[in-house]
C-alpha positions in Angstrom: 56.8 23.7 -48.9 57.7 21.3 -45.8 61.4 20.7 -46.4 62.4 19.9 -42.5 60.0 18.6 -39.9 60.6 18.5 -36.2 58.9 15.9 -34.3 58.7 16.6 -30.4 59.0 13.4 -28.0 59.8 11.9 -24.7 59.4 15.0 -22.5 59.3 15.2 -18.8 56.3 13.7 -17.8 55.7 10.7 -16.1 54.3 9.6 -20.0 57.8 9.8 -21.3 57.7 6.2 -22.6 54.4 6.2 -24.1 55.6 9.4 -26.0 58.7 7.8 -27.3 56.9 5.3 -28.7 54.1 7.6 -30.7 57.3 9.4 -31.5 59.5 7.6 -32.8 56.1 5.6 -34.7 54.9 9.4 -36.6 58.8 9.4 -37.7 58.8 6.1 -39.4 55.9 6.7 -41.1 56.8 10.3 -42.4 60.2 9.2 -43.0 58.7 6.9 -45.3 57.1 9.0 -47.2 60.1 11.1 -47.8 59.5 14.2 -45.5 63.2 15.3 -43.7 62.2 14.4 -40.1 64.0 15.6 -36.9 63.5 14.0 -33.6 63.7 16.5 -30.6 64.1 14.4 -27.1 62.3 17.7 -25.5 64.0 19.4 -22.2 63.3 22.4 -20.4 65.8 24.0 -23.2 63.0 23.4 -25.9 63.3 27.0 -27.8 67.3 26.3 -27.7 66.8 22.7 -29.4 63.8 24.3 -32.3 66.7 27.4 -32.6 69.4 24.9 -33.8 66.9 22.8 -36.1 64.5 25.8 -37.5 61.9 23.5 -39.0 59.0 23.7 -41.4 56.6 22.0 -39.2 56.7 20.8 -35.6 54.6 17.6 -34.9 53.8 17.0 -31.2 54.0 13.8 -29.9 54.3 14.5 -26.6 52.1 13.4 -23.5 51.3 14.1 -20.0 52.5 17.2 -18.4 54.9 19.8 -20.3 53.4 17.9 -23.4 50.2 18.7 -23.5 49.2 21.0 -20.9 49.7 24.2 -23.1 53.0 25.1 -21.7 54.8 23.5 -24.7 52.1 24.7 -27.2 52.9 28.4 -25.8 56.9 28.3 -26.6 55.6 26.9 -29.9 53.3 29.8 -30.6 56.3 32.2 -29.2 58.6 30.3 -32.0 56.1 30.9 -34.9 56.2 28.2 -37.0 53.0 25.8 -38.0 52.9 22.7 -35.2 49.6 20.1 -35.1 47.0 19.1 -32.8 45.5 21.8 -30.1 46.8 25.0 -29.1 47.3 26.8 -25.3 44.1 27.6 -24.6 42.2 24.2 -25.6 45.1 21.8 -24.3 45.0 23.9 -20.7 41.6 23.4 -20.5 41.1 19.6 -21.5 44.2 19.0 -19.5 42.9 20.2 -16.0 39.7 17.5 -16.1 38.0 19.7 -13.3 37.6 22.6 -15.8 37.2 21.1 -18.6 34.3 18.8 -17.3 32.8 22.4 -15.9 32.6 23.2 -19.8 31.5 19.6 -21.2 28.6 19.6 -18.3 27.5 23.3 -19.9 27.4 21.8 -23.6 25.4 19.3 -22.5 27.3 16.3 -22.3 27.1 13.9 -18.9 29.6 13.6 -16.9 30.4 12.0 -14.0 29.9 13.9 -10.6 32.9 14.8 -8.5 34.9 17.5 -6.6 39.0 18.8 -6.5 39.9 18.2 -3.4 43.2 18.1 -1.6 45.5 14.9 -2.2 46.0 14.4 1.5 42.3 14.4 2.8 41.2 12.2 -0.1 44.2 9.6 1.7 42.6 10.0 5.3 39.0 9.7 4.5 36.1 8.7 2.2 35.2 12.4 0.7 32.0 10.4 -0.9 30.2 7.2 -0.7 32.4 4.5 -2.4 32.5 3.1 -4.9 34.7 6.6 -6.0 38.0 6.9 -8.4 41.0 9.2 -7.4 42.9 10.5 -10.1 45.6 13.2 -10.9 43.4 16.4 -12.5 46.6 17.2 -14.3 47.5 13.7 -16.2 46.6 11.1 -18.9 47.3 7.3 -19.4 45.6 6.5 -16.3 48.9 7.4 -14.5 48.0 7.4 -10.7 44.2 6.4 -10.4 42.8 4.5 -7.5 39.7 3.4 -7.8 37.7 2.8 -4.3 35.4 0.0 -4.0 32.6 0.0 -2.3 32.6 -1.6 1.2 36.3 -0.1 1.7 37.1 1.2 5.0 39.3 3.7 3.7 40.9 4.9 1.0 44.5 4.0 0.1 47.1 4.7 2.3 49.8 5.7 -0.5 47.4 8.2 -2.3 49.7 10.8 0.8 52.5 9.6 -0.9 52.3 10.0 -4.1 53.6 13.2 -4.7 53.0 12.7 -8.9 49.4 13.2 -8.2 49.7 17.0 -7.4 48.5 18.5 -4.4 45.3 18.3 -5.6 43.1 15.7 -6.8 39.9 14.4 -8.9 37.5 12.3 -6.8 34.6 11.1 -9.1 31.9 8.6 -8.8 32.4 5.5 -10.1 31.2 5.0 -13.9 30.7 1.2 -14.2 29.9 0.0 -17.9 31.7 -0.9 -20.8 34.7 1.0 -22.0 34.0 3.2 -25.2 36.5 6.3 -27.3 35.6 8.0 -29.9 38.4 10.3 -32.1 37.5 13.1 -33.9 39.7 14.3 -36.9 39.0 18.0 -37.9 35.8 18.2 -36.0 34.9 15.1 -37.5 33.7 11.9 -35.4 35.6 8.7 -36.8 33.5 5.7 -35.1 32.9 4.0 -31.6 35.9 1.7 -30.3 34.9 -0.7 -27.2 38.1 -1.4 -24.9 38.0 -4.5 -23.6 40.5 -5.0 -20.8 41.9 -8.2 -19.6 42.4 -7.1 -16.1 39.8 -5.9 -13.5 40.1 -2.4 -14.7 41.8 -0.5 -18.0 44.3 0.9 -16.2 47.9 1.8 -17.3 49.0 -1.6 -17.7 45.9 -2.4 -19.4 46.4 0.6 -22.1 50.1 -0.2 -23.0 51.4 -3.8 -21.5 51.2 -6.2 -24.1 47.8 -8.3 -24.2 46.9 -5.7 -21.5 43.5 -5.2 -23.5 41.9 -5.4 -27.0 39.7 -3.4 -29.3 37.0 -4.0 -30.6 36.0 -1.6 -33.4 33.7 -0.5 -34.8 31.8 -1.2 -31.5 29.3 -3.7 -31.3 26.9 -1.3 -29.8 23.5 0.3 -30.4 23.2 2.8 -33.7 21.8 4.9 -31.0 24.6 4.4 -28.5 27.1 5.0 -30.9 25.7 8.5 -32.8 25.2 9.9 -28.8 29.0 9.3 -28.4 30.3 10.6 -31.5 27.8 13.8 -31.0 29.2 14.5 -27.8 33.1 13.7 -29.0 32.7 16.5 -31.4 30.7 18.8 -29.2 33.2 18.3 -26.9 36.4 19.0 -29.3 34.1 22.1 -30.3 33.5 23.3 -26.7 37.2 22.9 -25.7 38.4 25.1 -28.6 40.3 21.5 -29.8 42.2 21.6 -33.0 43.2 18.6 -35.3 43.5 14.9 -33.9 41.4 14.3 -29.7 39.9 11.3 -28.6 37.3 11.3 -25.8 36.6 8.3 -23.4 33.3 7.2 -21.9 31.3 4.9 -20.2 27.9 3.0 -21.3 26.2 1.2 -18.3 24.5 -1.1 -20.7 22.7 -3.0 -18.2 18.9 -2.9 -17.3 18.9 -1.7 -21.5 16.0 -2.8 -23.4 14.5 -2.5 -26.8 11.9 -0.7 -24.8 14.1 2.1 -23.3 14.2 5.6 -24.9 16.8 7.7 -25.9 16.2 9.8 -22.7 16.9 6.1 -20.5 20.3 5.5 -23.3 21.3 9.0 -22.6 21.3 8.7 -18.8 23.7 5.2 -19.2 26.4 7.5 -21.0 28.8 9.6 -19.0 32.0 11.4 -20.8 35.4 10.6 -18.6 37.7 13.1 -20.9 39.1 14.4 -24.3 42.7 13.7 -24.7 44.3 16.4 -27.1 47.3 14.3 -28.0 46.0 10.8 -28.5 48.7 8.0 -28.5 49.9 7.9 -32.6 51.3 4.2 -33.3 49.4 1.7 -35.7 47.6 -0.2 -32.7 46.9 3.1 -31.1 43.1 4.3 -30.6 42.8 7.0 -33.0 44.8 5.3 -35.8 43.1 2.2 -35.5 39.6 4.1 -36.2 41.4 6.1 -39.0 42.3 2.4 -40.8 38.9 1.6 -40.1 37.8 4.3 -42.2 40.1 4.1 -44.6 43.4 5.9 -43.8 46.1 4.1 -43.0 48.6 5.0 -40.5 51.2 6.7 -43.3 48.3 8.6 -44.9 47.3 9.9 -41.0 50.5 10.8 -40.1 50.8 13.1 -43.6 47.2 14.4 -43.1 48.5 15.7 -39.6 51.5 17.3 -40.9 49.0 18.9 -43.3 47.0 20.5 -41.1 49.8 22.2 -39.0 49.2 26.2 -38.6 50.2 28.9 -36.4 49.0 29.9 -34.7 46.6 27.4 -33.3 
């Protein structure tokens, strides 16, 4: 019987906000419902702060690094008690995108092609023919991405700079097309969302500033388009070792599409960006909007995650 619940939020990574948010949204909603919530602001002290609570369930709502890296998922498998979404193994992997797309590429999903490379060359010269994004290969919420046009002389100066990146980065041809994400629930593809940014690019701003973007779902989209997407979201949470509640991002180049073009021509318009373990959790988030869709509302998610809490994971 759940009696006490822990929910885990804030954190150290440069995502705090966005985690405060999902967190203090999942408490609400469970608080609601009459479950004994417990918010945990996490510090590098976590066993210390579950010790002095000893809950029934922990529910992670934590993002970025220390969140969802499988660093906190190891001190909860070390503390023993049931705790949602993925455990060390999967989170480690989706988290460092270099790997992980190593192991979507090998389940046959398209990616986009790219190299790790060190933070300070990709800051003194073009390590490919631009267009090219540089991104953190440790980080979520498009925190730090550049993205290199083409006819650039160089790339950004600050990219040296900026230390939050890690010493070494993600340099990936650019996927141009529409803006797509699919969550999967228990192995189980929800539907296709199309984000529609109101800036040049869906950057951070774009994900969490108000009017920053909107969503259109389901996606007006090919059937064919859309079943390729949610194949690959669920191959991917397979592949990965995922548990519970991802989302994964892509791109569809829908131009030069016709009725004429095969699945073979659809296929090569599709690239995978990522899986995100720990998807943002309010009522306008991704993955909750495509559960309402479907016909679980934000209250019923919320319990169904509690619910499906093990250890280990």
């Amino acid at each position: 019987m759940v009696e006490k619940i822990a929910i885990l939020l804030g954190g150290l990574s440069a995502e705090r906000e966005v985690s405060l948010v999902s967190g203090r949204a999942v408490d609400a909603a469970l608080s609601e419902q009459g479950f004994k919530t417990v918010t945990i602001d996490v510090g590098q002290d976590l066993w210390a702060q579950l010790s002095r609570i000893n809950p029934d369930v922990i529910v992670n709502c934590l993002h970025g690094e220390w969140g969802e890296d499988g660093r906190v998922q190891g001190v909860l498998d070390l503390f023993g008690k049931p705790y949602t979404h993925s455990g060390v193994l999967a989170s480690a992997l989706a988290m460092d995108k270099h790997r992980a797309k190593i192991v979507l590429k090998a389940a046959g999903i398209r990616v986009p092609v790219g190299k790790l490379i060190a933070r300070k060359l990709a800051a003194q010269k073009h390590v490919m023919a631009p267009p090219y994004v540089i991104k953190p290969n440790a980080q979520g919420s498009s925190v730090g991405v550049y993205i290199v046009m083409k006819g650039a002389k160089r790339p950004p100066l600050d990219i040296a700079m900026n230390e939050k990146m890690g010493s070494l980065v993600l340099v990936e041809r650019f996927a141009p097309g529409r803006e797509l994400t699919v969550s999967v629930m228990n192995g189980k593809a929800l539907c296709v969302t199309e984000i529609v940014a109101n800036s040049e690019f869906y950057d951070y701003e774009a994900k969490y500033a108000d009017g920053g973007s909107s969503h259109i779902v389901p996606a007006k989209i090919p059937d064919l388009v859309a079943d390729i997407c949610m194949k690959w979201a669920e191959t991917a949470h397979k592949a990965l070792g995922c548990r519970g509640l991802t989302r994964s991002d892509f791109r569809y180049n829908d131009k030069k599409v016709t009725k004429k073009s095969t699945k073979k021509d659809i296929v090569n318009k599709i690239v995978m960006l990522e899986l995100n373990t720990q998807p943002g959790m309010t009522p306008k988030s991704l993955a909750p909007e495509q559960a309402d869709v479907m016909g679980m509302n934000f209250r019923q998610l919320c319990r169904w995650i509690v619910e499906d809490a093990t250890w280990p994971r």
